[in-house]
C-alpha positions as CSV (number, residue, x, y, z in Angstrom):
1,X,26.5,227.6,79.6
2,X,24.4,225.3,81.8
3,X,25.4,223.7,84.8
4,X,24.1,221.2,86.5
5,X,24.9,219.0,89.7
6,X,24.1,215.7,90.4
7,X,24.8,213.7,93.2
8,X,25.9,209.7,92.8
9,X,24.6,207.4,95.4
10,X,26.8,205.5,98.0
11,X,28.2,202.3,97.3
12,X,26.3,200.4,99.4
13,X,23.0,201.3,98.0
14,X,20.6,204.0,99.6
15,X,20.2,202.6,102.9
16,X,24.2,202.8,103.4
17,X,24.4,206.8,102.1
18,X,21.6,210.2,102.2
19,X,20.0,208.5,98.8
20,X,20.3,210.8,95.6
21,X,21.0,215.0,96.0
22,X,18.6,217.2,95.1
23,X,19.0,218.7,91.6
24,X,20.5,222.4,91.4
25,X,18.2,223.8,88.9
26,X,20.2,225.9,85.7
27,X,18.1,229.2,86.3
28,X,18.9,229.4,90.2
29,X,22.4,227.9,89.8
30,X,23.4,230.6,87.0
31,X,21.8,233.4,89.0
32,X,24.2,232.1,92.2
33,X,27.6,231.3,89.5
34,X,26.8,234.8,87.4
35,X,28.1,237.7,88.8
36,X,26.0,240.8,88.8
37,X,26.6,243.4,87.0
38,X,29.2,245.8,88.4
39,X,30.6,243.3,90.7
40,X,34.7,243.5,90.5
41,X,36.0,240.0,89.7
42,X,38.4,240.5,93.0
43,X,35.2,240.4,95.2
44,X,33.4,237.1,93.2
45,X,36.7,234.9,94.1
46,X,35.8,234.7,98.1
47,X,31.7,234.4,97.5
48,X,32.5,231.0,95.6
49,X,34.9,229.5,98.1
50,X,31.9,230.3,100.7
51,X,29.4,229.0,98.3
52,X,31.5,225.3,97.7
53,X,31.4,224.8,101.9
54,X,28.6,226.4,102.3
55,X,27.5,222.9,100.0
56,X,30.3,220.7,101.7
57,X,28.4,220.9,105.0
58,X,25.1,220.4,103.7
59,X,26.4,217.5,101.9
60,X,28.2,216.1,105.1
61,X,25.5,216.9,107.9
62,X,23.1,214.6,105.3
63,X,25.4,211.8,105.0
64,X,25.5,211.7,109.2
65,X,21.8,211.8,109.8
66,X,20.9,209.3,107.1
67,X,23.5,206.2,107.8
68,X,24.1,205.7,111.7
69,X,26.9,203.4,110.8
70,X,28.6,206.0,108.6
71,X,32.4,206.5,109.4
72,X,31.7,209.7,111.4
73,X,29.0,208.5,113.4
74,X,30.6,207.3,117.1
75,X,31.6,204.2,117.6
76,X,31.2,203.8,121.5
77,X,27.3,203.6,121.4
78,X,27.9,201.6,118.2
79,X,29.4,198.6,120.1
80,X,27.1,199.1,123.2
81,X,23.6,199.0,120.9
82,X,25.6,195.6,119.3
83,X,26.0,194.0,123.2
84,X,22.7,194.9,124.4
85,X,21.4,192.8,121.4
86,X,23.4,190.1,121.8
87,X,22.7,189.8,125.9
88,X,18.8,190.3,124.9
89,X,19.1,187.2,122.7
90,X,21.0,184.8,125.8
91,X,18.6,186.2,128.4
92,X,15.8,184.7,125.5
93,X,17.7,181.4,125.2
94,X,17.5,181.0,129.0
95,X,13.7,182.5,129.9
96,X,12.5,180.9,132.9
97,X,9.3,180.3,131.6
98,X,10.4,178.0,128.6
99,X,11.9,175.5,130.2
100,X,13.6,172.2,127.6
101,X,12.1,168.5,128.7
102,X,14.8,165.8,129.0
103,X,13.3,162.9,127.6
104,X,15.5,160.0,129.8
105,X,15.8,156.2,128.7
106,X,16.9,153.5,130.9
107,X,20.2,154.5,131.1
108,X,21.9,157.4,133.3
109,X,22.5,160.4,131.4
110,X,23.8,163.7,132.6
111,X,21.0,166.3,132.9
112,X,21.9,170.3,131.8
113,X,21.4,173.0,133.6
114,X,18.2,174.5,132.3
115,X,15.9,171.1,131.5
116,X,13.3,169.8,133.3
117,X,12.3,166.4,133.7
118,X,8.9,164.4,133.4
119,X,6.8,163.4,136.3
120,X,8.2,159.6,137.4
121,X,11.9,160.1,136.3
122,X,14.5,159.0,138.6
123,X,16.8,161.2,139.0
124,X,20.3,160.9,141.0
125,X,23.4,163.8,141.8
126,X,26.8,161.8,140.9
127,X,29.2,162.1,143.1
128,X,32.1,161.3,141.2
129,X,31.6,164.3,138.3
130,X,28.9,166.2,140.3
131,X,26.5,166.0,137.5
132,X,22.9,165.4,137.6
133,X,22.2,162.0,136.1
134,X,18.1,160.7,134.9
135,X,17.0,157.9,133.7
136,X,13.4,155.8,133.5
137,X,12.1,153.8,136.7
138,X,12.0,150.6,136.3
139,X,8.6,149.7,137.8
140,X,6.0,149.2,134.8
141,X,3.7,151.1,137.6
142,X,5.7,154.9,136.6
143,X,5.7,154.1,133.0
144,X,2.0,153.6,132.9
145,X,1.1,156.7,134.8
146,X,3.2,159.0,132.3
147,X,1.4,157.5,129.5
148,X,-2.1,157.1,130.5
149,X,-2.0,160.1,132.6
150,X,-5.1,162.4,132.1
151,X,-4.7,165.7,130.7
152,X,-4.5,168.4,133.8
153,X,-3.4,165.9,136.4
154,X,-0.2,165.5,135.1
155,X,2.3,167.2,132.4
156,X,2.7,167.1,129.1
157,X,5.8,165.6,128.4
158,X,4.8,165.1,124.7
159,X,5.7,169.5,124.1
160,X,9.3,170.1,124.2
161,X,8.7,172.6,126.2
162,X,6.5,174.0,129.4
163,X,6.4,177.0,131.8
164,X,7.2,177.6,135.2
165,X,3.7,177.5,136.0
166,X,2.8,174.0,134.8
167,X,5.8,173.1,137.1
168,X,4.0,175.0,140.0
169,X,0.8,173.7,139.5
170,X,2.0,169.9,138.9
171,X,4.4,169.9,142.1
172,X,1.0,171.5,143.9
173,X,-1.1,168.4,142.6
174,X,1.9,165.6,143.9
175,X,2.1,167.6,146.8
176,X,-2.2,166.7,147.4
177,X,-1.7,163.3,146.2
178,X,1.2,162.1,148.7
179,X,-0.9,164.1,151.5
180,X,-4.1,162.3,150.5
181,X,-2.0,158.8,150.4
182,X,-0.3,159.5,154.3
183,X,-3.8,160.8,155.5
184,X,-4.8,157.4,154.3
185,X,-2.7,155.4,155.3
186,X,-2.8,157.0,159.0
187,X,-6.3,156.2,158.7
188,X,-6.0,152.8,157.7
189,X,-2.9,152.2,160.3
190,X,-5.0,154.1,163.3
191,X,-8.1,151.6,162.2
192,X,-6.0,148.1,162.7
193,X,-5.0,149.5,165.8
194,X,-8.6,150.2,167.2
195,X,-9.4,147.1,165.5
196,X,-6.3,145.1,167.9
197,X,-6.4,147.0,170.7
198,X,-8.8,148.7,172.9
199,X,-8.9,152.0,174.9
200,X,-7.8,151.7,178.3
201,X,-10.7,153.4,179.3
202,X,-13.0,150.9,178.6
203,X,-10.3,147.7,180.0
204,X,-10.9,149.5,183.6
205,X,-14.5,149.5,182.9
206,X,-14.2,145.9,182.2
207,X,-11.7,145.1,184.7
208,X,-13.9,147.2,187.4
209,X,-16.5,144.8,186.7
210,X,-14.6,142.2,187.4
211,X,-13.0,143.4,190.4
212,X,-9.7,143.6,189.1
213,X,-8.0,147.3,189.9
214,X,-5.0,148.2,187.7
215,X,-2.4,149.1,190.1
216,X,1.0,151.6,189.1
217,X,4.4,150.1,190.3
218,X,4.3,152.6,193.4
219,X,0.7,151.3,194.2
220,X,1.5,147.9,193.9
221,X,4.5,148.4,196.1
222,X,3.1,150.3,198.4
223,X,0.9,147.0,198.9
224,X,3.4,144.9,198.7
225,X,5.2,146.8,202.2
226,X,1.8,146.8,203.5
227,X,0.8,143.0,203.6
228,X,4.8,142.5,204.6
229,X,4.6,145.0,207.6
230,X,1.1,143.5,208.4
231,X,0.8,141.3,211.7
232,X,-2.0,139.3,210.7
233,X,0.1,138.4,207.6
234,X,1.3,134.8,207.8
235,X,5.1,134.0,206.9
236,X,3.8,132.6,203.6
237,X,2.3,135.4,203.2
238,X,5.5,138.0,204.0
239,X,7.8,135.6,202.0
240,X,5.8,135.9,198.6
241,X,5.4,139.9,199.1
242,X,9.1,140.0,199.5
243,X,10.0,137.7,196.8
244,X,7.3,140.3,194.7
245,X,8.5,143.3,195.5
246,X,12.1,142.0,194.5
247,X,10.9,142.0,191.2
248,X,10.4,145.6,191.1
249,X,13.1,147.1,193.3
250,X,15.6,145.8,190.6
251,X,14.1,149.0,188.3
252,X,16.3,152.2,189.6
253,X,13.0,154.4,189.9
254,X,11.3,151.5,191.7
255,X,13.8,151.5,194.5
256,X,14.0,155.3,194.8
257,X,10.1,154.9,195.4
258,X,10.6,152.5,198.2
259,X,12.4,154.3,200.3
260,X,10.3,157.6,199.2
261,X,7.3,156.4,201.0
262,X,9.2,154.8,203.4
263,X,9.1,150.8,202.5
264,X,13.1,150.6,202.2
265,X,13.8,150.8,206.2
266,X,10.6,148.7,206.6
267,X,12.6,145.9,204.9
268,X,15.5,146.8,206.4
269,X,14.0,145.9,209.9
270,X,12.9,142.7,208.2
271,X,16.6,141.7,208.6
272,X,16.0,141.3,212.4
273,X,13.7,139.4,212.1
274,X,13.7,135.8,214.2
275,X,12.4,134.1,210.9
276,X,15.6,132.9,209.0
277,X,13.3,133.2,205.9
278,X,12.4,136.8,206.4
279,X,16.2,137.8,206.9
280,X,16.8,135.7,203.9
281,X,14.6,137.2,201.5
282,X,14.5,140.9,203.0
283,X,18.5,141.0,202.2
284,X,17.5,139.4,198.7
285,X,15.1,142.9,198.1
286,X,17.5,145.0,199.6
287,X,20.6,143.7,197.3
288,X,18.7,144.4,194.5
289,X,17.3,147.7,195.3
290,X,21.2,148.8,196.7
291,X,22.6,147.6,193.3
292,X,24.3,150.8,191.3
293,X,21.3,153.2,192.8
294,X,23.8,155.5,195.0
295,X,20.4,157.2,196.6
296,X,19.3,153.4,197.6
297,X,22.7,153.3,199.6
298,X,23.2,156.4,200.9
299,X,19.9,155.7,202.5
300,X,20.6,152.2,203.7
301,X,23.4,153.5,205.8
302,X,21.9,155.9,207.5
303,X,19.4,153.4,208.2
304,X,21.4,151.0,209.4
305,X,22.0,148.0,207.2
306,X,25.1,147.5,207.2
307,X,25.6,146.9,210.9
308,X,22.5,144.5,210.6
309,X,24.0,142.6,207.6
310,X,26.9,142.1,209.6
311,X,25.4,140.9,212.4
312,X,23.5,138.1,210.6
313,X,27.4,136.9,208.7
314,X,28.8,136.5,212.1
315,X,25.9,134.8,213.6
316,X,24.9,131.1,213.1
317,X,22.6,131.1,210.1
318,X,21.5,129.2,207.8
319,X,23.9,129.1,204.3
320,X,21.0,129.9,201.8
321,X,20.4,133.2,204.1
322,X,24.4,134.2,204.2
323,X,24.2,134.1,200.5
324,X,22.0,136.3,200.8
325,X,23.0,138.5,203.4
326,X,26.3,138.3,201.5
327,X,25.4,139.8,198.0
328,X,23.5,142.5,200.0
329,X,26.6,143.5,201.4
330,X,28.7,143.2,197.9
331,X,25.7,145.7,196.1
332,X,25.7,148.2,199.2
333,X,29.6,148.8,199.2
334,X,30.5,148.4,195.7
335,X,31.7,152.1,194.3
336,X,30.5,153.1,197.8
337,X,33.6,154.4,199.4
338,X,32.0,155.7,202.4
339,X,30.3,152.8,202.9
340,X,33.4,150.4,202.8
341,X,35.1,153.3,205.2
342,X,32.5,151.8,207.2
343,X,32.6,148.3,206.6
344,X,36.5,148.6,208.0
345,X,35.2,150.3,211.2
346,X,33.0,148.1,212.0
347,X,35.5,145.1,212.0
348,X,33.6,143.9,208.5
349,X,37.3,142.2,207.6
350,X,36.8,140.0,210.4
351,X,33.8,138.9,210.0
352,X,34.4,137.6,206.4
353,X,37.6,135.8,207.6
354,X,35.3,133.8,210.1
355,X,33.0,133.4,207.6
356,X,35.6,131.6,205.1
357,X,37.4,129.7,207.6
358,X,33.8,127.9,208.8
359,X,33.6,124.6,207.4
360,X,31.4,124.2,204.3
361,X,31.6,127.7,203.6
362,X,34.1,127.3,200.4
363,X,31.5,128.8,197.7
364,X,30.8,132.3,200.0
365,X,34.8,132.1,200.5
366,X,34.9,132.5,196.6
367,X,32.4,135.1,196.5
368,X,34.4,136.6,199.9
369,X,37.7,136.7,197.3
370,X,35.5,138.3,194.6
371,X,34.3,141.4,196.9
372,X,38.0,141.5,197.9
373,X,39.2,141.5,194.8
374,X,36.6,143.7,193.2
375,X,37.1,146.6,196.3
376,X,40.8,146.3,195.9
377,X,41.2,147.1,191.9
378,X,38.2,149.7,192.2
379,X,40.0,151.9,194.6
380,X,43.3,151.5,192.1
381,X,41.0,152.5,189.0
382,X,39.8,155.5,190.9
383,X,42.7,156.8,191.9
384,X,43.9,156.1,188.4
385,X,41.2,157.9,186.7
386,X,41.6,160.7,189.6
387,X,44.9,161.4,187.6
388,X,44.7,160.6,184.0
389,X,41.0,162.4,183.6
390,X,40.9,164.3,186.7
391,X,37.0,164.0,185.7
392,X,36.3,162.3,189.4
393,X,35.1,164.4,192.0
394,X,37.7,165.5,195.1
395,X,34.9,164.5,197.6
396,X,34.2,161.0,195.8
397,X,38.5,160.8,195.9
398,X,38.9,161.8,198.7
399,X,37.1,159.5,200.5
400,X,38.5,156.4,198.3
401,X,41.6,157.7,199.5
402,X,40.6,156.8,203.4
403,X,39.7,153.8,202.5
404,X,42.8,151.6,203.9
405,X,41.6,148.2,202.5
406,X,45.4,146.8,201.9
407,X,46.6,147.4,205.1
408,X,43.3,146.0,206.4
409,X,43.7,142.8,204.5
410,X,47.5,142.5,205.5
411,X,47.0,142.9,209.0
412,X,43.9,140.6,209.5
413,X,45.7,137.7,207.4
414,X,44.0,137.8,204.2
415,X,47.3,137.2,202.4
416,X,47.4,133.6,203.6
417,X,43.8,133.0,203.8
418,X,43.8,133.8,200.2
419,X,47.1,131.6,199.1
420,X,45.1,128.8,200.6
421,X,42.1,129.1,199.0
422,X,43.9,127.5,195.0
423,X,43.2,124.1,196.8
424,X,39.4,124.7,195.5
425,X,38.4,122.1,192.8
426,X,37.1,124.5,190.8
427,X,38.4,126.1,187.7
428,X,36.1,129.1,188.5
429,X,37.1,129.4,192.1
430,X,40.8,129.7,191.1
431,X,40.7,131.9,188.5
432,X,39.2,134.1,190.8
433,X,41.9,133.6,193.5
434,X,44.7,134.0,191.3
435,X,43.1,137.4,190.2
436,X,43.1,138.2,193.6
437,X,46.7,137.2,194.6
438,X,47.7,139.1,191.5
439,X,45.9,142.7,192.9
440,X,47.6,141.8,196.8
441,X,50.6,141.4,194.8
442,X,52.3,144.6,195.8
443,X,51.3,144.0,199.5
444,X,50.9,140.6,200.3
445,X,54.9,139.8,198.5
446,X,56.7,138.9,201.4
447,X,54.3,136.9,202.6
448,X,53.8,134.7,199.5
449,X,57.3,134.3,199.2
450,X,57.2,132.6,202.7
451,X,53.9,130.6,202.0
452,X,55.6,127.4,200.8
453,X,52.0,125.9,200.8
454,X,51.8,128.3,197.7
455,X,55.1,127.3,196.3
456,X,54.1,123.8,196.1
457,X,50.1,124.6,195.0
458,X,51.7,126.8,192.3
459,X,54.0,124.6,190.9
460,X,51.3,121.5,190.7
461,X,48.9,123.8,189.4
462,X,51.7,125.0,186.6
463,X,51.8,121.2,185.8
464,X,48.1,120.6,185.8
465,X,47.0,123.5,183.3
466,X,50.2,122.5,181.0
467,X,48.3,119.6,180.1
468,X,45.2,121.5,179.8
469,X,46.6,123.9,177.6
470,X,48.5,121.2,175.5
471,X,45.1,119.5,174.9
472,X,44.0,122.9,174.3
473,X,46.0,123.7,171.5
474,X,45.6,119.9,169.6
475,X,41.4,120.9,169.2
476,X,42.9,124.4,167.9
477,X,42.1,126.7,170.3
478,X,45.0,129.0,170.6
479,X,43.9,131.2,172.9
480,X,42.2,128.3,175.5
481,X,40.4,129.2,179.0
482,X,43.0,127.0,180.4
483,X,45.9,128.7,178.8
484,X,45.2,132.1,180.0
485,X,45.0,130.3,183.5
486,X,48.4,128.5,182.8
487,X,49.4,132.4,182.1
488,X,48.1,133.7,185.3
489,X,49.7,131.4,187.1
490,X,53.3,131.6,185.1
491,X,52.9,135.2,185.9
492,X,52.7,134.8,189.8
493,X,56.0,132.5,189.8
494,X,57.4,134.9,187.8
495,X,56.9,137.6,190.3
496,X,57.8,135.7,193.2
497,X,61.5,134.7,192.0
């Protein structure tokens, strides 16, 4: 009898199995299924068990090398060729080079990661969601240049898409354009100002011509000392350099540059002179130049000007040149404390109690109370400071320290001389006194206690800036100049109970 073998195909079609077997033809398969001749039956049993695998694997090594997805095929490299796929297509979603264009309106909307914008777009970060927000400009100028934009200069924004290197090459060309607009605007801006102004060059040329020199503030100066140290200069003459060269001593690297070349101690010897002008206006250039410029000072005293400002305040002199002489004295010993250690050797406390106690002296008795006042309360500050910031100097503190101003005033009077002084007219000139009874307070409170001149000014001054204050408050003005005075004074009495 015939055999013959035929194998079905897979259910899912020939792709999914090895496709159809090869036929077993009847001549070869009855010469493999016949047993020869001769052959016991006992010996065929074991040849067709070897035969049926011997087919087995065949049949199984085919179904392997034809279907890759077959159950015995592995399942590791399976799942790993199945991920490589799937990361080959995001890495194509998000290529670099093919980039999405947001097309914005005129409202803000949030711009993904990923999308470009075109050329004109106003773009914003919000800080409240930390998106990226676009929309259109409003100016019809950015609209117009995305539409009638030429091809090349700008992008494309009618594509939903562009590469990298249109971005390049468009952020190159707006890169030329806003250098080409600042070069011409700088040329346009450096232009007006040729056109307005001219070199200073050719101003010397023209000023040469007409004799005119421009001078620096050292030359002019310089010139300045000169025609005031000159003998054949007439008083007019001296008076109009000094009142010149106060104009530029008041400038801190002006002053340092007078007494640099040596002008400073040739104004300084001005002050003897026997010209009551000269003395007056020589101190006026000397208290600006001393005013805040430590160097200035420092210089002053060793050149002498205190003892010569002295001199002059206890001399007979004319008022306008005490004045004067008087606010060169308050800018060379303010925040000076070796100065003012001076001031007290020299019996300086003196001479300003003669000078208050002359008749029609009462408005350089105010500024007297002023420099009092103002020496007293910077010493306290100082010391102060010293503790709370420790930032001040020991040599600086030191040397406030030595300065024995309170004891000076006690001893030489000033607590009465003060007291006496509210009988001033002025509002001014008492607001300054009661500042400065308030600040000899601590050591002048025995002595106002037995003042009663300053029992009975107190108590009609009480009354008087009552009133004031009452008047005050009716135009609405809580917080009045003559109430703070009424406060001062309220203050004092309170003190001296």
């Amino acid at each position: 009898m015939w055999m013959q073998m035929i194998q079905q195909p897979m259910s899912g079609g020939p792709e999914m199995g090895c496709g159809y077997s090869p036929i077993v033809y009847p001549g070869r398969l009855r010469s493999l299924a016949m047993p020869p001749q001769g052959l016991p039956l006992s010996r065929m049993a074991p040849l067709g068990m070897l035969l049926g695998l011997l087919i087995a694997s065949c049949f199984t090594f085919c179904l392997s090398h034809q279907n890759p997805e077959f159950a015995l095929t592995n399942t590791e490299k399976s799942s790993t060729k199945e991920t490589e796929r799937k990361e080959t297509t995001a890495e194509e979603e998000l290529d670099p080079e093919v980039l999405e264009v947001f097309h914005p309106t005129h409202e803000w909307e949030p711009l993904r990661p990923g999308q470009a914008v075109p050329a004109g777009s106003h773009v914003r970060l919000n800080l409240q969601t930390g998106a990226r927000e676009v929309k259109l400009q409003d100016e019809d100028k950015f609209r117009n240049n995305l539409k009638g934009s030429k091809k090349g200069k700008r992008l494309n924004i009618n594509t939903n898409t562009y590469t990298s290197q249109d971005l390049k090459s468009a952020l190159a060309k707006f890169k030329e354009g806003v250098e080409t607009e600042t070069s011409k605007e700088d040329k346009a801006r450096q232009a007006e100002v040729k056109r307005l102004f001219r070199p200073i060059e050719e101003l010397k040329k023209d000023f040469e011509e007409l004799n005119v020199v421009i001078e620096s503030d050292m030359q002019i100066m310089v010139r300045l000392i000169n025609k005031f140290n000159s003998s054949s200069s007439s008083l007019e003459e001296k008076i109009a350099a000094l009142f010149d060269l106060e104009y530029y001593v008041h400038q801190m690297d002006n002053a340092q540059d007078l007494f640099s070349f040596g002008g400073l101690q040739v104004v300084i010897n001005g002050l003897n002179s026997t010209e009551p002008l000269v003395k007056e206006y020589a101190a006026f250039v000397l208290g600006a130049a001393f005013s805040s410029n430590p160097k200035v000072q420092v210089e002053a005293i060793e050149g002498g000007a205190l003892q010569k400002l002295l001199v002059i305040l206890a001399t007979e002199q004319p008022l306008t040149a005490k004045k004067k002489v008087l606010f060169a004295l308050c800018s060379l010993l303010r925040h000076f404390p070796y100065a003012q250690q001076q001031f007290l050797k020299l019996g300086g406390l003196q001479v300003l109690r003669s000078l208050v106690q002359e008749k029609g002296t009462e408005v350089l008795a105010v500024r007297v109370v002023t420099l009092l006042y103002d020496l007293v309360t910077e010493k306290m500050f100082a010391e102060e400071e010293a503790k709370l910031t420790r930032e001040m100097s020991p040599e600086k503190l030191q040397q406030y320290r030595q300065v024995h101003l309170l004891p000076g005033l006690r001893e030489q009077g000033w607590c009465e001389i003060t007291a006496h002084l509210l009988a001033l007219p002025e509002h001014d000139a008492r607001e300054k006194v009661l500042q400065t009874l308030g600040a000899l307070l601590a050591t002048c409170r025995d002595r106002f206690r037995q003042d009663p001149q300053l029992s009975r000014m107190l108590a009609s001054l009480q009354a008087e800036y009552q009133a004031l204050a009452t008047l005050e408050l009716q135009d609405g003005e809580d917080e009045g100049y003559f109430r703070e005075l009424l406060g001062s004074i309220n203050s004092l009495l309170k003190e001296l109970r």
